[in-house]
N, C-alpha and C positions, 0 to 999 in steps of 0.2 A: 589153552594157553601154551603148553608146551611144546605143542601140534605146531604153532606158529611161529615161534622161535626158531626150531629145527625147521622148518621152513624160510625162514628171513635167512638164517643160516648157509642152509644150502642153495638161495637164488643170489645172496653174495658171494661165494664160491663161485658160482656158475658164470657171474658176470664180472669174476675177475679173471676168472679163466678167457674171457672172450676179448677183453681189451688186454693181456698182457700179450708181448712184444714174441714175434716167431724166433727163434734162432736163424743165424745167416748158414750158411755153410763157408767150410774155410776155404780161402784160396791156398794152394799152397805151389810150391815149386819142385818140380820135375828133377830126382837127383840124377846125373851122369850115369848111373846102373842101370838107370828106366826101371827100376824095381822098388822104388822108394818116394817118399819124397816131406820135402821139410815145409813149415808153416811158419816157422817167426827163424829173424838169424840168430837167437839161441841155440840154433838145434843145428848142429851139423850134416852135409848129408853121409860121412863115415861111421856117423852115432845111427842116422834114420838105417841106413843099409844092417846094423847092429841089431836094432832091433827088429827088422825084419827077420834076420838067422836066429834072433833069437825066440820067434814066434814060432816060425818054424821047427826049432828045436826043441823047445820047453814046452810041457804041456799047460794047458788052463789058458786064461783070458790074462792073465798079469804075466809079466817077463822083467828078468832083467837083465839088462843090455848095457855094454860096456861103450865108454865115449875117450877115442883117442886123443881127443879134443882137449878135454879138462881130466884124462886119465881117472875119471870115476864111475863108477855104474848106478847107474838109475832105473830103479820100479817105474814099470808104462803097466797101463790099466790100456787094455785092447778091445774091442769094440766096432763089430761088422758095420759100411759105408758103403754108401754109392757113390762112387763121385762121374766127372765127366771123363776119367781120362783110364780110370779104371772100374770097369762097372759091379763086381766083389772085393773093395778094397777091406782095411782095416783102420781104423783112425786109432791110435796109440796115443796116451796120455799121461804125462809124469809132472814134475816139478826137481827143479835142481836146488842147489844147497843154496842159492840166491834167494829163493822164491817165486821163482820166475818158471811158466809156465814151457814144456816142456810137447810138443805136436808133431806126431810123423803120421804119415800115409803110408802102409805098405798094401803091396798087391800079391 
């Protein structure tokens, strides 16, 4: 009995895993540095270039990078990508004091 349970169990797992939805990949746009680039107009491309020096500079996958923009610094959680325009990028990911989600690409 219990043998089948844990079986029921894990073949609903298995076929929620097989109909849930792929993630897209983001499009994003090409900042003027061509070393950057932004995902939603939240995100400036003098903040995206920001946190690229500041991946650069700072050690570990988390950075935080300062935005000339709304003059505050925001934690990005960093995260190696493929994309099409740079084939080792990084996809950076924060949120600003809005709540609003916060997407840079750097290479």
């Amino acid at each position: 009995m219990r043998r089948s349970s844990t079986w029921g169990a894990t073949a609903g797992l298995v076929a929620g895993l097989l109909v849930a939805p792929v993630a897209s990949a983001d499009l994003f746009t090409v900042c003027p540095s061509g070393m950057s680039g932004v995902v939603t107009a939240d995100t400036s491309c003098a903040f995206a270039d920001n946190v690229r020096w500041a991946w650069y500079s700072q050690p570990g996958m988390i950075v935080t990078a300062y935005s000339p923009v709304t003059n505050e610094s925001y934690t990005m959680q960093c995260t190696s990508a493929a994309t099409t325009y740079w084939p080792e990028a990084k996809r950076c990911v924060g949120v600003n004091s809005y709540g609003v989600g916060l997407i840079v690409f750097i290479d």
